[in-house]
C-alpha positions in Angstrom: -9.8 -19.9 -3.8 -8.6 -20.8 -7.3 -6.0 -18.8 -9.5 -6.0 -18.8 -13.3 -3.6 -17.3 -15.5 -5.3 -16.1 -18.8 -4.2 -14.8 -21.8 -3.7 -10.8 -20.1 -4.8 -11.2 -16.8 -5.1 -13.3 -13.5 -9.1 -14.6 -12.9 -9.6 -15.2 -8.8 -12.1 -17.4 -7.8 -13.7 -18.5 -4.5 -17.0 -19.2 -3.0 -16.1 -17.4 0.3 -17.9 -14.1 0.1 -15.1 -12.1 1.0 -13.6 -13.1 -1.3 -12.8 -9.1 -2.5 -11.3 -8.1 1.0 -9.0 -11.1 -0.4 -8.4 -9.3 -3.5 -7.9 -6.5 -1.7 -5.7 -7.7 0.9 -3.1 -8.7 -2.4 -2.5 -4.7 -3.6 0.5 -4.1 -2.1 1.9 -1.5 -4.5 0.9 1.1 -6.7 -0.1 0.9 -10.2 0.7 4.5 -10.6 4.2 5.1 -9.5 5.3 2.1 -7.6 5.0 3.0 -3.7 4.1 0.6 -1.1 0.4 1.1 -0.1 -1.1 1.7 3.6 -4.4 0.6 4.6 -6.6 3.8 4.9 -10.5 4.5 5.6 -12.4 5.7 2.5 -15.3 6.6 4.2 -16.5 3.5 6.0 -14.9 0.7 3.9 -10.6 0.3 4.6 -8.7 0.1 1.5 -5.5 0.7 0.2 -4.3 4.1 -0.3 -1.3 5.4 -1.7 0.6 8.2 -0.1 2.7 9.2 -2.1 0.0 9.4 -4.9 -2.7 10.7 -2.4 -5.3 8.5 -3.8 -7.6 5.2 -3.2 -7.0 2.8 -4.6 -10.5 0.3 -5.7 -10.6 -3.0 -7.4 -13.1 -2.8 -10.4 -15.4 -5.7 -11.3 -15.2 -6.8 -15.0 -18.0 -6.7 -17.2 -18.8 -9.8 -19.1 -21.7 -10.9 -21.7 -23.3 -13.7 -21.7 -25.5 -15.1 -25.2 -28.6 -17.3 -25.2 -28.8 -17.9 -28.7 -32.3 -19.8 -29.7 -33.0 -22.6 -32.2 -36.5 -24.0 -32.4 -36.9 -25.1 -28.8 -33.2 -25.4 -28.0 -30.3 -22.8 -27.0 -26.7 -23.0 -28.0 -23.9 -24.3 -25.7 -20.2 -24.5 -25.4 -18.2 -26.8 -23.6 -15.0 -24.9 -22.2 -11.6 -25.6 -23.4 -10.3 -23.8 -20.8 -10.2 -22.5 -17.2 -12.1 -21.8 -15.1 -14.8 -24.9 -15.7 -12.8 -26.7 -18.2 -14.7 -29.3 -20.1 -18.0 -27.9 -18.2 -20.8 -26.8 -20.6 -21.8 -23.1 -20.8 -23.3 -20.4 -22.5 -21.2 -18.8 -24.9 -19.6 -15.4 -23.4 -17.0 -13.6 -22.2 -15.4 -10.2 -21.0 -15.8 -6.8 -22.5 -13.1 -4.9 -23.6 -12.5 -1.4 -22.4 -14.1 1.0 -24.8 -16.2 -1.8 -26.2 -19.9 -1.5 -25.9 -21.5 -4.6 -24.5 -23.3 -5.3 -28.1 -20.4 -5.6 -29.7 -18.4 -8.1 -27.2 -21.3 -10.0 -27.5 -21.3 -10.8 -31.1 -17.6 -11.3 -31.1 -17.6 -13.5 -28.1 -20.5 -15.6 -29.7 -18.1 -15.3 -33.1 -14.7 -16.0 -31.2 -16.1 -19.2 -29.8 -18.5 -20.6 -32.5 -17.8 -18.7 -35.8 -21.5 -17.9 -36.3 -22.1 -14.1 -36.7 -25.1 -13.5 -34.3 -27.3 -10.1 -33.0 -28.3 -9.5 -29.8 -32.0 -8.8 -30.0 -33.3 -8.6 -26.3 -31.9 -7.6 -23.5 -32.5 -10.0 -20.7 -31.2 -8.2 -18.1 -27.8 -7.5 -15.6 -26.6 -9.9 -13.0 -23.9 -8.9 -10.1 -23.8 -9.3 -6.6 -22.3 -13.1 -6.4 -18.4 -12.6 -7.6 -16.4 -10.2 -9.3 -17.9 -10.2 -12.5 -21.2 -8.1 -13.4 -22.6 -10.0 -16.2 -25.3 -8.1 -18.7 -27.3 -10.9 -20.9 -29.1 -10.8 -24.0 -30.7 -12.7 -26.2 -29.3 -13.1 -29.6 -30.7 -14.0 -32.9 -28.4 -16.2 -35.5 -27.4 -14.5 -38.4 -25.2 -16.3 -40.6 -23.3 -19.1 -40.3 -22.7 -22.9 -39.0 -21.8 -23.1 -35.5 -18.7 -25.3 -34.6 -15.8 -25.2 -31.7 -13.7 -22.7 -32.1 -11.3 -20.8 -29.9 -11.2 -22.2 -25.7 -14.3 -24.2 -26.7 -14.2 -27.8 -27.6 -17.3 -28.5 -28.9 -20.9 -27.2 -28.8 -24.3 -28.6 -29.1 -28.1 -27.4 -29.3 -29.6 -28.0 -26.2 -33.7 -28.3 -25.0 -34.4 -26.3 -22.1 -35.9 -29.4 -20.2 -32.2 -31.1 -20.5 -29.6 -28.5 -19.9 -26.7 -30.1 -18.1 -25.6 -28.2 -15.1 -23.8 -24.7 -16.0 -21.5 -23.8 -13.7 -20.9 -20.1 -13.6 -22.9 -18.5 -10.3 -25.6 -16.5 -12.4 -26.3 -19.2 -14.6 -29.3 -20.5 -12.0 -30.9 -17.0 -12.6 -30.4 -16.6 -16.0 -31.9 -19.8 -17.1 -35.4 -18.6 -15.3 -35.1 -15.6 -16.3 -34.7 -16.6 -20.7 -37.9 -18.9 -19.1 -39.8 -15.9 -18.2 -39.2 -14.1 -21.4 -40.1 -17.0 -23.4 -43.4 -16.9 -21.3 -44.0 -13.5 -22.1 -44.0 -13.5 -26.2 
């Protein structure tokens, strides 16, 4: 398992697929008023409860966008400036704010990382199962504007299909197919 601080929150990562009874296992307290939690069952999953509250507690997966952005034959790429997968290439996209529909993280996470102003035309689809993120995809048309490295990118290129490097992020190896099928289907 791998810890990384970001800006406002810790990312956990591991390939070990329990890895949420991990998570799990690390509430100890609270978030409401402080008291140490017990281990309780909520129907037939255990998980941590507080007494003093009288209420479950759950751990939430976040909700994240990823953007195939199209050029002639080639899609858009970033190469990561940060953790987790520093200096790997990947598609731009990030997490979803709370109270911020999926659309609009998506054109600011395209923005944030490459300054070009982009809109998401099709929806490819939603991917969850393999992590803690659920990841919802679209494709997105360029609007405006010259793409370049901007913030926890280092650079970007346009990239064929038949020579995308390998993406490391766990959906990635569905979402490429699936962009495939949709190209297949105009």
């Amino acid at each position: 398992m791998k810890l990384y601080r970001g800006p406002k929150y810790w990312l956990i990562f591991s390939k070990d697929e329990n890895f949420l009874v991990t998570m799990v296992e690390q509430i100890k307290y609270c978030q409401f008023c402080g008291t140490h939690l017990v281990r309780k069952y909520d129907r037939s999953k255990l998980r941590p409860f507080c007494e003093a509250c009288n209420i479950f507690i759950y751990v939430d997966p976040k909700v994240a966008v990823v953007a195939i952005v199209p050029s002639n034959q080639a899609i858009l790429l970033i190469r990561r400036a940060i953790e987790p997968h520093l200096g790997k290439w990947s598609l731009p996209s990030g997490y979803v704010d709370r109270g911020e529909s999926i659309e609009n993280a998506l054109v600011r996470e395209v923005f944030e990382e490459t300054t070009i102003c982009t809109s998401p035309c099709h929806y490819l689809g939603v991917f969850s199962g393999q992590g803690p993120v659920v990841v919802h995809v679209y494709v997105a048309t360029h609007k405006s504007g010259t793409a370049k490295a901007a913030e926890e990118v280092s650079e970007i290129k346009w990239c064929e299909l038949d020579e995308l490097p390998d993406l490391p992020f766990p959906y990635d190896q569905e979402i490429i197919p699936a962009y495939k099928t949709y190209l297949h289907s105009l």
